[in-house]
Biotite code that builds the C-alpha atoms (Angstrom):
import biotite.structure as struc

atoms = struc.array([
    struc.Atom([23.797, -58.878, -30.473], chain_id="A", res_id=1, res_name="UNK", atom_name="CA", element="C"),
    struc.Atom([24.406, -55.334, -30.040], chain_id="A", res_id=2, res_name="UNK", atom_name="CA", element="C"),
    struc.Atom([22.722, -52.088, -27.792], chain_id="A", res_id=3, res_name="UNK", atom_name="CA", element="C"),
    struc.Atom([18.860, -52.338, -27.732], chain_id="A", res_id=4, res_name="UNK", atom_name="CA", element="C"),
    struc.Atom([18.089, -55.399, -28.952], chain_id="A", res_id=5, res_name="UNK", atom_name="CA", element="C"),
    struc.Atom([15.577, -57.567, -27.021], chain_id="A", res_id=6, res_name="UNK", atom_name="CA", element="C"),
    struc.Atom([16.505, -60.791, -25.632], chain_id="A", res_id=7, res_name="UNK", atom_name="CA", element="C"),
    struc.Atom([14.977, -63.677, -24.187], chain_id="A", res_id=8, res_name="UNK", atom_name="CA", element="C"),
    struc.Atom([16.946, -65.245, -21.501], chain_id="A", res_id=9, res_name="UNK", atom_name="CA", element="C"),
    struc.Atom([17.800, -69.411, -22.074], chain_id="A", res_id=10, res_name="UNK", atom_name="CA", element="C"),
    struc.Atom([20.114, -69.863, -19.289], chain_id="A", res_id=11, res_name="UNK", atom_name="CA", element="C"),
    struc.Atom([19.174, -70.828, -15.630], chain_id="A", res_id=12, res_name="UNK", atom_name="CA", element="C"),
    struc.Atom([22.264, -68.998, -14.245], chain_id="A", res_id=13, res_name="UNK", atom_name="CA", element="C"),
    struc.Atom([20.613, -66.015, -13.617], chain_id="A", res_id=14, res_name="UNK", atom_name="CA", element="C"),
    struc.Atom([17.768, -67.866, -11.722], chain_id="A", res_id=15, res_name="UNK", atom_name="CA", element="C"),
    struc.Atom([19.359, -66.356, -8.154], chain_id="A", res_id=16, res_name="UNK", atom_name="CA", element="C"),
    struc.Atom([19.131, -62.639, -9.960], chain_id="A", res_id=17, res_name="UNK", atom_name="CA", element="C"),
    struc.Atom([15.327, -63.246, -10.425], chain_id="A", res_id=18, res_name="UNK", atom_name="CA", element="C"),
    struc.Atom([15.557, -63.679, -13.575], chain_id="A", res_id=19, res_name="UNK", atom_name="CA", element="C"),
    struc.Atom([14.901, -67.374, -15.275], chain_id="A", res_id=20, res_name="UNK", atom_name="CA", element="C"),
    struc.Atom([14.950, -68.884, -18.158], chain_id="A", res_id=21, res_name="UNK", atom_name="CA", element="C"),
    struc.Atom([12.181, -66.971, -20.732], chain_id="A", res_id=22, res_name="UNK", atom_name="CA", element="C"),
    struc.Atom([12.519, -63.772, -19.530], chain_id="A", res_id=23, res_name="UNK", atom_name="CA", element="C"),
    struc.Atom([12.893, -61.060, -21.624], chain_id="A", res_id=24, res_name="UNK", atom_name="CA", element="C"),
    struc.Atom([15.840, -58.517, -21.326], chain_id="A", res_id=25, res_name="UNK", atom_name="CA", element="C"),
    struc.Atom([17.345, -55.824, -23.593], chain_id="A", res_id=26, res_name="UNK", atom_name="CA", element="C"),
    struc.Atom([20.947, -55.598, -23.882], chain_id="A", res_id=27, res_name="UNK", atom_name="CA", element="C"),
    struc.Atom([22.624, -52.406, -22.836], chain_id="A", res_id=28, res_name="UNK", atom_name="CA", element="C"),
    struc.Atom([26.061, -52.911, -24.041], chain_id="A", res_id=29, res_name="UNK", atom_name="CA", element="C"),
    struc.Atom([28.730, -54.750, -25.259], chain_id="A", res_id=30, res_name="UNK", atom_name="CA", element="C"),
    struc.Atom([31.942, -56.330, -23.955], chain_id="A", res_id=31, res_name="UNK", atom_name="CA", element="C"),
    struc.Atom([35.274, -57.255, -25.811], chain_id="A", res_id=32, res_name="UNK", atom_name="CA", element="C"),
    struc.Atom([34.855, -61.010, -26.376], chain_id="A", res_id=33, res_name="UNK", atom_name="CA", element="C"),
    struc.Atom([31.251, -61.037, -27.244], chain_id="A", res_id=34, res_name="UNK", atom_name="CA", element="C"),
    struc.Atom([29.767, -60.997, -24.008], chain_id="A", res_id=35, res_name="UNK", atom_name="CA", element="C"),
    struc.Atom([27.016, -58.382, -23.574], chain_id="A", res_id=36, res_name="UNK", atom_name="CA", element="C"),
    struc.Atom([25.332, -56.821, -20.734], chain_id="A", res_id=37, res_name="UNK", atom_name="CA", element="C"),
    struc.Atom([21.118, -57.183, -19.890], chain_id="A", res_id=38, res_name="UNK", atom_name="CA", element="C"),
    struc.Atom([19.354, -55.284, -18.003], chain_id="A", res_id=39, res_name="UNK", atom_name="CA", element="C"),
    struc.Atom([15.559, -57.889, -17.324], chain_id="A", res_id=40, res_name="UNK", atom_name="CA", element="C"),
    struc.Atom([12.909, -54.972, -16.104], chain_id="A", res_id=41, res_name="UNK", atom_name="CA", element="C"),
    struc.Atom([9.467, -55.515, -15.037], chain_id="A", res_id=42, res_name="UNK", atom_name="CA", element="C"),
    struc.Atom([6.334, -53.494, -16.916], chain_id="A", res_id=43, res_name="UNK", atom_name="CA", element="C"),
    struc.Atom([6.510, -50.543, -14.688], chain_id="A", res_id=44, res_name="UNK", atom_name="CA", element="C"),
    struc.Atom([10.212, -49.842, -15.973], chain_id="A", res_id=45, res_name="UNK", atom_name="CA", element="C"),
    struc.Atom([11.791, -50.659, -12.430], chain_id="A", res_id=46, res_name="UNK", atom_name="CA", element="C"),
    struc.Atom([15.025, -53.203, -12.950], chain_id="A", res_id=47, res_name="UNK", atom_name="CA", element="C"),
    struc.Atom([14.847, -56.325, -11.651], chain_id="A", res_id=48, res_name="UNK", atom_name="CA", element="C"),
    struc.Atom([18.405, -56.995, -12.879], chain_id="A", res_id=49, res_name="UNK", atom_name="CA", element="C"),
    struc.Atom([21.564, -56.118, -14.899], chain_id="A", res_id=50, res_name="UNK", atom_name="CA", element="C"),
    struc.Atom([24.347, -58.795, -15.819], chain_id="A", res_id=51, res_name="UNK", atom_name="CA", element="C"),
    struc.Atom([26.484, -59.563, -18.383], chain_id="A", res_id=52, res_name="UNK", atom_name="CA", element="C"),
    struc.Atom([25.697, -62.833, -20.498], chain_id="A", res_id=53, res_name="UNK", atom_name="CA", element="C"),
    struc.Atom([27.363, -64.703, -23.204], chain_id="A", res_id=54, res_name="UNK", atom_name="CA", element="C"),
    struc.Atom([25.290, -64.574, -26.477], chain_id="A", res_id=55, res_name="UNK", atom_name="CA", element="C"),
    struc.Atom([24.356, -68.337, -26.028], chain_id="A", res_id=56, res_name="UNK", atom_name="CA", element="C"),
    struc.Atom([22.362, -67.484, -22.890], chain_id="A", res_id=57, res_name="UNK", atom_name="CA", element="C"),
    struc.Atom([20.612, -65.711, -25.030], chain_id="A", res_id=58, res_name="UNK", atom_name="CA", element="C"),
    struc.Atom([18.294, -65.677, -28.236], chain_id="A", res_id=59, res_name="UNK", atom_name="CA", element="C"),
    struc.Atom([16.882, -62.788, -30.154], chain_id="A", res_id=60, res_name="UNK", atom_name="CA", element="C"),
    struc.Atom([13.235, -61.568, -29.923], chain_id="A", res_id=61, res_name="UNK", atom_name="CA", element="C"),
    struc.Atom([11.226, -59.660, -32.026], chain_id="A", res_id=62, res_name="UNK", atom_name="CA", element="C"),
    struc.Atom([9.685, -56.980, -30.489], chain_id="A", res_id=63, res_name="UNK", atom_name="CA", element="C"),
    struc.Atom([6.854, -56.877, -31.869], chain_id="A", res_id=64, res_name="UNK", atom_name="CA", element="C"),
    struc.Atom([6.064, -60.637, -30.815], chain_id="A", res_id=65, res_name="UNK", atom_name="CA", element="C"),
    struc.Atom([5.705, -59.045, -27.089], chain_id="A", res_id=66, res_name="UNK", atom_name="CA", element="C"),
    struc.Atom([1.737, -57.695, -28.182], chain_id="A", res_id=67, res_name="UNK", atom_name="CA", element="C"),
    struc.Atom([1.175, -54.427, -29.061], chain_id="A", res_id=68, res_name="UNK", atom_name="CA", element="C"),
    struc.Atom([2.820, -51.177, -27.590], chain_id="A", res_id=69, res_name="UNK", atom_name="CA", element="C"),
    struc.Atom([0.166, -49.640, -24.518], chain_id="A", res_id=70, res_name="UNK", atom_name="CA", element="C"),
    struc.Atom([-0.680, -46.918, -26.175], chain_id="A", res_id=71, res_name="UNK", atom_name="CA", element="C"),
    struc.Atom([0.709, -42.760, -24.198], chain_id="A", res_id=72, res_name="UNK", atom_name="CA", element="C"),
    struc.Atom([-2.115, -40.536, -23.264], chain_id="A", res_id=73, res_name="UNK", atom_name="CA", element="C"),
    struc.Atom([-1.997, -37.237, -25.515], chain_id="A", res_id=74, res_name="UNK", atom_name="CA", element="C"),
    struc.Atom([-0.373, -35.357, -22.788], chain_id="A", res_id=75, res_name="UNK", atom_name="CA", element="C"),
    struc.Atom([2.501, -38.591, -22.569], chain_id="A", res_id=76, res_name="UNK", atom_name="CA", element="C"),
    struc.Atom([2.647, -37.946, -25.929], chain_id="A", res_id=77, res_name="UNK", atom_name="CA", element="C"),
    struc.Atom([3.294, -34.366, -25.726], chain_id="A", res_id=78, res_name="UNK", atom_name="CA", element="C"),
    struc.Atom([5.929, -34.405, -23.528], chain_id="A", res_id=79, res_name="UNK", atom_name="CA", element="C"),
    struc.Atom([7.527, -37.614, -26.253], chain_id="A", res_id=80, res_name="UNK", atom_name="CA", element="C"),
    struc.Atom([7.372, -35.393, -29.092], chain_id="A", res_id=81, res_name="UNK", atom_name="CA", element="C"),
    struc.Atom([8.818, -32.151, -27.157], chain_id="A", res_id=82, res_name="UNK", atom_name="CA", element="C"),
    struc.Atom([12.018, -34.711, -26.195], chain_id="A", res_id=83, res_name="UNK", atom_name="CA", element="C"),
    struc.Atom([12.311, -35.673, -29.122], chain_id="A", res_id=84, res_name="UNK", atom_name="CA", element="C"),
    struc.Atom([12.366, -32.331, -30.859], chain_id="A", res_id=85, res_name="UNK", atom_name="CA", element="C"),
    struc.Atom([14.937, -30.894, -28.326], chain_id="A", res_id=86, res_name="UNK", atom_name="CA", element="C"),
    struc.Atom([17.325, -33.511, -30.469], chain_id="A", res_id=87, res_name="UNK", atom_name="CA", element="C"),
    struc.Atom([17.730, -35.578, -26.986], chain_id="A", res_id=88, res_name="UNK", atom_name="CA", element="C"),
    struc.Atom([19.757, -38.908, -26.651], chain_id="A", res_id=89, res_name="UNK", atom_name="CA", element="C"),
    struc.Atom([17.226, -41.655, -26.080], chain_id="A", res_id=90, res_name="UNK", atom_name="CA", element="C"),
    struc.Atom([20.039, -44.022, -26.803], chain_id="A", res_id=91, res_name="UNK", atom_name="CA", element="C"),
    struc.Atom([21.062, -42.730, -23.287], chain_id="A", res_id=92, res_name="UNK", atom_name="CA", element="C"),
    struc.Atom([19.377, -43.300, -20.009], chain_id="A", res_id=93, res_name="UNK", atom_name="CA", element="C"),
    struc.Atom([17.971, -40.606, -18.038], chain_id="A", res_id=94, res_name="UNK", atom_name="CA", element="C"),
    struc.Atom([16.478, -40.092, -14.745], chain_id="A", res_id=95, res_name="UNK", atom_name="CA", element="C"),
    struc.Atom([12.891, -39.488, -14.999], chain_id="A", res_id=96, res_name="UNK", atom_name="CA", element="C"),
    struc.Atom([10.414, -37.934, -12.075], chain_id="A", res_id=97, res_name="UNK", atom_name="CA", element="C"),
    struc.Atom([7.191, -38.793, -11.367], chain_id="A", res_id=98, res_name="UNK", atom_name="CA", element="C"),
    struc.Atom([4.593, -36.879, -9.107], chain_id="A", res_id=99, res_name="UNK", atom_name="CA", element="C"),
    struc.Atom([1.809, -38.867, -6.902], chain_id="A", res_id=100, res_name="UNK", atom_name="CA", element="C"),
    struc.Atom([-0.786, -37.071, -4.475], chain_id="A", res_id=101, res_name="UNK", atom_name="CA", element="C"),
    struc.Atom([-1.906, -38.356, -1.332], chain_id="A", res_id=102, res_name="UNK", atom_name="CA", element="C"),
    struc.Atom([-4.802, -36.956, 1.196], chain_id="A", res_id=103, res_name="UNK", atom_name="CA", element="C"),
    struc.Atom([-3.461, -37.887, 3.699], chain_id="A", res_id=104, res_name="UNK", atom_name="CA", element="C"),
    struc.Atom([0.795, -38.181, 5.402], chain_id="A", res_id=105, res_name="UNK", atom_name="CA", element="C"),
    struc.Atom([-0.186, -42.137, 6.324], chain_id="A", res_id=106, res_name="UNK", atom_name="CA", element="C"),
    struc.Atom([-1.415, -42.799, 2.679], chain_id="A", res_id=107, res_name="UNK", atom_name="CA", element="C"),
    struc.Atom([1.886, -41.322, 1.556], chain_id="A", res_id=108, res_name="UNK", atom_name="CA", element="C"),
    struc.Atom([4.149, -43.240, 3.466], chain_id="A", res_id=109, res_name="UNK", atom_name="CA", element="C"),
    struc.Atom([2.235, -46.766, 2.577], chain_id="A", res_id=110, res_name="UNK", atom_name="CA", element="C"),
    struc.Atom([2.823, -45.418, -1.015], chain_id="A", res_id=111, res_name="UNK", atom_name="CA", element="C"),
    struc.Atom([6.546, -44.446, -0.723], chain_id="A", res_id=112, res_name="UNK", atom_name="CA", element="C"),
    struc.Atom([7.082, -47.980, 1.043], chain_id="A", res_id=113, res_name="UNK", atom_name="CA", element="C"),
    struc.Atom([5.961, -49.639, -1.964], chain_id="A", res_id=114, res_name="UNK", atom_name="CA", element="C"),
    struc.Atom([8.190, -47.642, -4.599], chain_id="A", res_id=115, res_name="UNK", atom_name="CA", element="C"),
    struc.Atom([11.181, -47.995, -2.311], chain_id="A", res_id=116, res_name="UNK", atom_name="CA", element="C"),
    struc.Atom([10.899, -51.838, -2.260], chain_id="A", res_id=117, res_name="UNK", atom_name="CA", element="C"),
    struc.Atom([10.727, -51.068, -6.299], chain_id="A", res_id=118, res_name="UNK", atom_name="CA", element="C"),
    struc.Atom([13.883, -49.157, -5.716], chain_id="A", res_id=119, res_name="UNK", atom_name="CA", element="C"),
    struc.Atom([12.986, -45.737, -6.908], chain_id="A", res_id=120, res_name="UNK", atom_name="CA", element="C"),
    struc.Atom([14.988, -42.752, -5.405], chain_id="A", res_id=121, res_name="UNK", atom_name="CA", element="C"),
    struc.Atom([12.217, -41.036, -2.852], chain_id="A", res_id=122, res_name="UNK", atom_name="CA", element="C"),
    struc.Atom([11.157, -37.393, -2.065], chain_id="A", res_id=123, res_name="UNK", atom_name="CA", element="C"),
    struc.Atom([7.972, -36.675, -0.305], chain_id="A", res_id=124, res_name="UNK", atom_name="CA", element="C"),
    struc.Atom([6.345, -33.495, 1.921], chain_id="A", res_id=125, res_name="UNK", atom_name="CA", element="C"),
    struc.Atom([3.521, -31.378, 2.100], chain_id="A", res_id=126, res_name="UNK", atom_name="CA", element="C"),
    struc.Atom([2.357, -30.237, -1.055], chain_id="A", res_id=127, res_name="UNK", atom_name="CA", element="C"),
    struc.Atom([2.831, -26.344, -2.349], chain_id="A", res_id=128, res_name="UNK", atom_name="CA", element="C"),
    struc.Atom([-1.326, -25.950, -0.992], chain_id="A", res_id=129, res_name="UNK", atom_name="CA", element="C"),
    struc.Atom([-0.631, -28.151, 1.984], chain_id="A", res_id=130, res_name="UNK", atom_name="CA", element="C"),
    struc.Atom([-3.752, -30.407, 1.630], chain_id="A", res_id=131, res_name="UNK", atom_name="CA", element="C"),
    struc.Atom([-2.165, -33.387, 0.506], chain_id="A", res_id=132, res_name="UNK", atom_name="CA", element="C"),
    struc.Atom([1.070, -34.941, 0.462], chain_id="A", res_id=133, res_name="UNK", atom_name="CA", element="C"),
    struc.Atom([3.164, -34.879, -2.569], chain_id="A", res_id=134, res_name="UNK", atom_name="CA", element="C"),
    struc.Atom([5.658, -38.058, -3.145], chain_id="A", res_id=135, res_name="UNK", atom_name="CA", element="C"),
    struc.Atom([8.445, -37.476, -6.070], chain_id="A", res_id=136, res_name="UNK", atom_name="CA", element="C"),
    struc.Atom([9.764, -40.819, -7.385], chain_id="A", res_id=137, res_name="UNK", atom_name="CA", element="C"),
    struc.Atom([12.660, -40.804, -9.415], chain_id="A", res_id=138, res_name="UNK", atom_name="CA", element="C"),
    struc.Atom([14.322, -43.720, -11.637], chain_id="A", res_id=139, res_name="UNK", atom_name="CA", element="C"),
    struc.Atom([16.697, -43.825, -14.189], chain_id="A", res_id=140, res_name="UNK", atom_name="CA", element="C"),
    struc.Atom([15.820, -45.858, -17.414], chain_id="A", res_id=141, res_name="UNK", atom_name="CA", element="C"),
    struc.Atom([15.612, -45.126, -21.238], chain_id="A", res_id=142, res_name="UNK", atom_name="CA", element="C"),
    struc.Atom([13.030, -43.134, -22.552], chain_id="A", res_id=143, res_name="UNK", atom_name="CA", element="C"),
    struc.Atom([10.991, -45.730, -24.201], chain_id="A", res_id=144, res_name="UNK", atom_name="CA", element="C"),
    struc.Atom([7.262, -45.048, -25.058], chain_id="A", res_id=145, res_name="UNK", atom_name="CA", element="C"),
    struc.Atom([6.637, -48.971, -23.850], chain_id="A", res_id=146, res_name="UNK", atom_name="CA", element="C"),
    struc.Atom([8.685, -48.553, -20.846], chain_id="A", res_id=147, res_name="UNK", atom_name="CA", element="C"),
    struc.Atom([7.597, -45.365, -19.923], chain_id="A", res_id=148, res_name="UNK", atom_name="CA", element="C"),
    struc.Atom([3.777, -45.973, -20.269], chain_id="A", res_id=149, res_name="UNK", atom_name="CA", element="C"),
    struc.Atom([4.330, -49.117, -18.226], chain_id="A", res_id=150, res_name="UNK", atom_name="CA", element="C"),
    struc.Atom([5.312, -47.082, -15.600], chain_id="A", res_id=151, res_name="UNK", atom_name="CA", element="C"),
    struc.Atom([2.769, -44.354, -15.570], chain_id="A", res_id=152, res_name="UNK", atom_name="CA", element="C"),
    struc.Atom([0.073, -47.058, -15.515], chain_id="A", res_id=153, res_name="UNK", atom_name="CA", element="C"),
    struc.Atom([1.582, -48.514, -12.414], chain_id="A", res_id=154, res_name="UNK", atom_name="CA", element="C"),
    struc.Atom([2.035, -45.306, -11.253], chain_id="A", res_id=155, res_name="UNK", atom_name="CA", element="C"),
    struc.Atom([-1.586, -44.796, -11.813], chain_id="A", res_id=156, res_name="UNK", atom_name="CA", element="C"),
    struc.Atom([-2.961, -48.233, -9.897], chain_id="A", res_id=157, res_name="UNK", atom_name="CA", element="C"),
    struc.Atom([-0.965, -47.521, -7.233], chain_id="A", res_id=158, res_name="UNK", atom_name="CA", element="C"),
    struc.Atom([-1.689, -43.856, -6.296], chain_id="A", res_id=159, res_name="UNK", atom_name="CA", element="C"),
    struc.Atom([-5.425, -44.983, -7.017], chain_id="A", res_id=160, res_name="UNK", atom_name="CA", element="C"),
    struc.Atom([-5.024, -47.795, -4.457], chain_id="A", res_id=161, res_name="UNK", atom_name="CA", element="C"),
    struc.Atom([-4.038, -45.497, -1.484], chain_id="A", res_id=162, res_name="UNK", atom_name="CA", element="C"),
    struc.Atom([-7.307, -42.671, -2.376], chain_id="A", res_id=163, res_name="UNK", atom_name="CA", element="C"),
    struc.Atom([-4.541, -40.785, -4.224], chain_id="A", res_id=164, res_name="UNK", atom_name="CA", element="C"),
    struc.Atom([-3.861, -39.558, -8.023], chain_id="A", res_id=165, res_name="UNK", atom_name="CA", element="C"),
    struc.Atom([-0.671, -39.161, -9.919], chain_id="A", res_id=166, res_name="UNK", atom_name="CA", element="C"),
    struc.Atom([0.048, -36.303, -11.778], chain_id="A", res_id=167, res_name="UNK", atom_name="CA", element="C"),
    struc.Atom([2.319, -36.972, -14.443], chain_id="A", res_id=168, res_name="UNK", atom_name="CA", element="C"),
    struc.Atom([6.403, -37.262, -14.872], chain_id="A", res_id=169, res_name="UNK", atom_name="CA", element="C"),
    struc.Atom([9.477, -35.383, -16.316], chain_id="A", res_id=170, res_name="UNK", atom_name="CA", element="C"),
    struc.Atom([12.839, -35.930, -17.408], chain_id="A", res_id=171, res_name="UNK", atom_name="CA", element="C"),
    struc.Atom([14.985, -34.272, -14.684], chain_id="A", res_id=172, res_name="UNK", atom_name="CA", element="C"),
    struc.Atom([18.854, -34.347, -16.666], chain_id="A", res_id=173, res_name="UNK", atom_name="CA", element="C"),
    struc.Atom([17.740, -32.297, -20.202], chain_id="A", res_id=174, res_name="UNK", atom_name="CA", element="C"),
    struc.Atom([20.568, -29.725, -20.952], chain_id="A", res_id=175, res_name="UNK", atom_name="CA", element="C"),
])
């Protein structure tokens, strides 16, 4: 197994990480000896864990067995196909910012409650027109089309579900 290919978890020894047996992982690098390390993340992109696991806790998975890709809004899109014409790393993870609105400061803070228990890095204030709230979520992950449109449609249900609206996402660390 080497860098970026997806893995389905057979061991219960990473039960107490939150991760059991039939999860699926994607390996992030490689040790001397064979061992490798995982990182298991949830649809929205957030990491529920990184370990390192010997090759028989682990079996190979096709991708494309997971269903079909969710599909970037043109504007998702846009931004993809700007990245990847600046000649950026995707093989590298990068720390990516997303924007959410909010009415009101007590929607805000029931919002940035919920991302911090998701562990994203947290910046929020009046917005630039001062009639809503503006909450700046940052995470660092790989710039996957899957991972990344996971995210924005979590992003999406839960600005909706506190009367707010997000407002897209950027990668913060382009040189």
């Amino acid at each position: 197994m080497k860098p970026y290919d997806v893995v389905r978890i057979v061991s219960d020894r990473f039960i107490e990480a939150g991760v059991p047996p039939g999860s699926i992982g994607v390996v992030v690098d490689q040790h001397p000896g064979g061992a490798v390390e995982v990182e298991v993340s949830r649809p929205d992109g957030a990491t529920i864990a990184v370990f390192s696991a010997r090759q028989d806790e682990l079996e190979p998975v096709d991708p494309r067995s997971l269903g079909p890709r969710p599909e970037l809004p043109e504007a998702d899109q846009a931004i993809f196909d700007t990245l990847h014409a600046s000649h950026l790393d995707f093989r590298d993870p990068h720390r990516v910012e997303h924007h959410l609105y909010f009415p009101t400061h007590p929607a805000a803070k029931r919002a940035v409650q919920e991302l911090r228990a998701a562990k994203y890095k947290l910046r929020q204030g009046p917005s630039a027109e001062g009639d809503e709230w503006l909450v700046r979520a940052s995470h660092t992950t790989l710039l996957d089309e899957q991972l990344i449109a996971g995210t924005i449609s979590a992003m999406r249900r839960l600005a909706a579900s506190f009367n707010g609206r997000y407002d897209g996402w950027q990668v913060q660390d382009i040189k």
